[in-house]
Backbone bond lengths (Angstrom), bond angles and torsions (degrees), N, CA, C in turn:
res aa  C-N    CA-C-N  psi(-1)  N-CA   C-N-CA  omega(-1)  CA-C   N-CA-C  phi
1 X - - - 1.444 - - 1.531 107.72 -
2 X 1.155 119.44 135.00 1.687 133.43 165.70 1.307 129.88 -98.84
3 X 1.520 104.52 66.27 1.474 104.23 -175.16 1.704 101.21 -78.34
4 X 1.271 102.19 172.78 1.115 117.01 169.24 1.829 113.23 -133.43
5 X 1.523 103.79 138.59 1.864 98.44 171.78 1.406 90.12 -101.52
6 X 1.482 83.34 141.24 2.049 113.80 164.10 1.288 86.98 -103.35
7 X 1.633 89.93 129.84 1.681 101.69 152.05 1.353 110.78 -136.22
8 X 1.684 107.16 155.56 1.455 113.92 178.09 1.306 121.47 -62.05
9 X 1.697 102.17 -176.80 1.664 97.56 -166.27 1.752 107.37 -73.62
10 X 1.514 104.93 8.11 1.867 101.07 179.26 1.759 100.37 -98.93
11 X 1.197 130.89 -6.75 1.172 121.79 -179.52 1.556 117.96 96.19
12 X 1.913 104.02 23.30 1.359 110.33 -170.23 1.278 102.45 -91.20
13 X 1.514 142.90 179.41 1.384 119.96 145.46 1.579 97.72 -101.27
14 X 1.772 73.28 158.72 1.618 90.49 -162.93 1.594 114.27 -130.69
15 X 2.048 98.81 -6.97 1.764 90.80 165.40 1.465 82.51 175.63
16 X 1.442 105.20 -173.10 1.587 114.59 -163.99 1.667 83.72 -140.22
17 X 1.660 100.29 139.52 1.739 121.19 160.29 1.500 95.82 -112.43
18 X 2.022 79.55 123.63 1.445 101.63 161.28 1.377 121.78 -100.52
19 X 1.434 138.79 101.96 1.492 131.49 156.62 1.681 108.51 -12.08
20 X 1.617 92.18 105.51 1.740 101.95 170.89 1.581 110.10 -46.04
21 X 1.149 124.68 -22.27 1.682 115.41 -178.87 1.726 109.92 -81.50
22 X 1.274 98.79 -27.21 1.670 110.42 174.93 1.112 109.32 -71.73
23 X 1.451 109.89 -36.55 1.851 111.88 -155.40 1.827 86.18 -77.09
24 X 1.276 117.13 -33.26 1.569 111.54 -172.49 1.298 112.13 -67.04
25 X 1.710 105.99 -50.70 1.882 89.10 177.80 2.171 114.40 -54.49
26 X 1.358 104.60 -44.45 1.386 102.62 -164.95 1.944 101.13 -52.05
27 X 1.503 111.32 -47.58 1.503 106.62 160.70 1.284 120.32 -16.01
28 X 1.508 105.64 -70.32 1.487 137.40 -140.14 2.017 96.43 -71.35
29 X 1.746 103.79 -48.64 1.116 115.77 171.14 2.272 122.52 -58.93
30 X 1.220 90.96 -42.08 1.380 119.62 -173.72 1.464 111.31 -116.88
31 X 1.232 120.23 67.13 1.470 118.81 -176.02 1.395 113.56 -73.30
32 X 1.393 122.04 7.67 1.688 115.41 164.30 1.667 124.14 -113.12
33 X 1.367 98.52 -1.85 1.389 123.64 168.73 1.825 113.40 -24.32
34 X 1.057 104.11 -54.34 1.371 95.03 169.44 1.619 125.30 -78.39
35 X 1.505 122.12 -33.06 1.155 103.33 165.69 1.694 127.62 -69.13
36 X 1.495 121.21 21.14 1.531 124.86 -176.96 1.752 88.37 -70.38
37 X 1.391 87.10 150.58 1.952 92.09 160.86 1.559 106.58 -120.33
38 X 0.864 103.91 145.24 2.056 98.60 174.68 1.669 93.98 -98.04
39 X 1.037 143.29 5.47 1.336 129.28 139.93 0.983 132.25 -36.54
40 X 1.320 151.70 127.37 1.488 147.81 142.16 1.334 136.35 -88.53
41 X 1.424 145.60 135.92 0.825 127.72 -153.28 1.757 112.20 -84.55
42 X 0.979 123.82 148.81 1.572 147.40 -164.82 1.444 101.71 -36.68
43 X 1.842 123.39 -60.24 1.015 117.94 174.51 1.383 110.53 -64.46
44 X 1.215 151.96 11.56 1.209 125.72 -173.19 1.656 94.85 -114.62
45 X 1.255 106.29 -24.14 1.649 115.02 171.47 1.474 94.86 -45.28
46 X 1.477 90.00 -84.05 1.602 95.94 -176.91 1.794 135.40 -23.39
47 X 1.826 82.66 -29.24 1.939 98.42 -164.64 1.944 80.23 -64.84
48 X 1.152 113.63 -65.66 1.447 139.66 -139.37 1.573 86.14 -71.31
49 X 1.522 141.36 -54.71 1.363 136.88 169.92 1.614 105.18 -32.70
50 X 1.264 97.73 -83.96 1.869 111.87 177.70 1.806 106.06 -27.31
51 X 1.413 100.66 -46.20 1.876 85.50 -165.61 1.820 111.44 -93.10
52 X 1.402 93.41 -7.68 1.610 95.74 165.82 1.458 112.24 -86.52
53 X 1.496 132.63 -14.45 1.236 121.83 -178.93 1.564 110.01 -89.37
54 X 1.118 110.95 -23.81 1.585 122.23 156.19 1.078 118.13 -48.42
55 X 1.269 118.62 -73.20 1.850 115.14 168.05 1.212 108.72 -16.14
56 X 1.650 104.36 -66.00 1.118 117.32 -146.33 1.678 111.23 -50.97
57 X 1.372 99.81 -44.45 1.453 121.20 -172.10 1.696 109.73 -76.93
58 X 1.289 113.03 -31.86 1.369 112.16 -174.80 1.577 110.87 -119.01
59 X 1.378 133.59 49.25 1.751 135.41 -140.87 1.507 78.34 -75.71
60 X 1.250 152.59 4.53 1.794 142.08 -173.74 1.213 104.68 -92.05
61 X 1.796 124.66 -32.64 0.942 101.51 -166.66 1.653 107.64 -102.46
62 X 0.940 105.43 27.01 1.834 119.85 161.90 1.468 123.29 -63.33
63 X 1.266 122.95 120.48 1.630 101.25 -171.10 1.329 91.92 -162.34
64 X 1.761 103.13 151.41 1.647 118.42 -141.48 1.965 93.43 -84.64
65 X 1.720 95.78 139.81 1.154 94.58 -170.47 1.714 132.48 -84.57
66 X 1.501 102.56 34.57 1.266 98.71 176.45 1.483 106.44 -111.51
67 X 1.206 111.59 5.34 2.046 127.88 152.46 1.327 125.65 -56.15
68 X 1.477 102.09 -48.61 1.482 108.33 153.93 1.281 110.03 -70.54
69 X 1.512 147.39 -38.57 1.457 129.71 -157.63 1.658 88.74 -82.54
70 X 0.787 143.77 -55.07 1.732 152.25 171.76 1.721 93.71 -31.18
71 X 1.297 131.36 -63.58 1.081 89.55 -153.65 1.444 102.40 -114.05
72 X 1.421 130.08 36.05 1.275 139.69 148.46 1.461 115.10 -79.38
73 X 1.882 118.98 -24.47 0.979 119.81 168.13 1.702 132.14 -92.06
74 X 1.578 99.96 2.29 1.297 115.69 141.41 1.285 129.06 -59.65
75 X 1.165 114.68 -48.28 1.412 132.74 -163.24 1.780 97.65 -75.26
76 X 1.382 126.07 -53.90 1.432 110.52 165.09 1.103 136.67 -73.01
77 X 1.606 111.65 -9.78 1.748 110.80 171.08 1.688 118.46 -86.05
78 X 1.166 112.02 -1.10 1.104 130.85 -173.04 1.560 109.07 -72.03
């Protein structure tokens, strides 16, 4: 695939060109692709605000997530 990033006149990126022949297979693969919204709904903003200001405040109790996959996979080999 040959995307390309657009970026603005500050050097941000600011969007991706898809080759119309590409954009058709990914269609073709994903036929609801266009109805996705990158919206989220308000409460979930909120969910995701609230649990990032936590981090923020507590960065210790952060811990890498294959600690949890380890010991959930205790729990079924058991």
């Amino acid at each position: 695939m040959k995307l390309q990033v657009l970026q603005d006149s500050n050097g941000n990126n600011s969007g991706v060109y898809i080759p119309q022949q590409e954009w058709s297979l990914i269609k073709q693969q994903y036929p609801d692709i266009e109805e996705i919204s990158s919206d989220i709904p308000d409460w979930q903003k909120e969910l995701l605000t609230s649990r990032l200001e936590t981090i923020a405040k507590h960065p210790e109790r952060v811990k890498p997530i294959q600690g949890l996959f380890d010991a959930l996979n205790k729990k079924v080999n058991r």
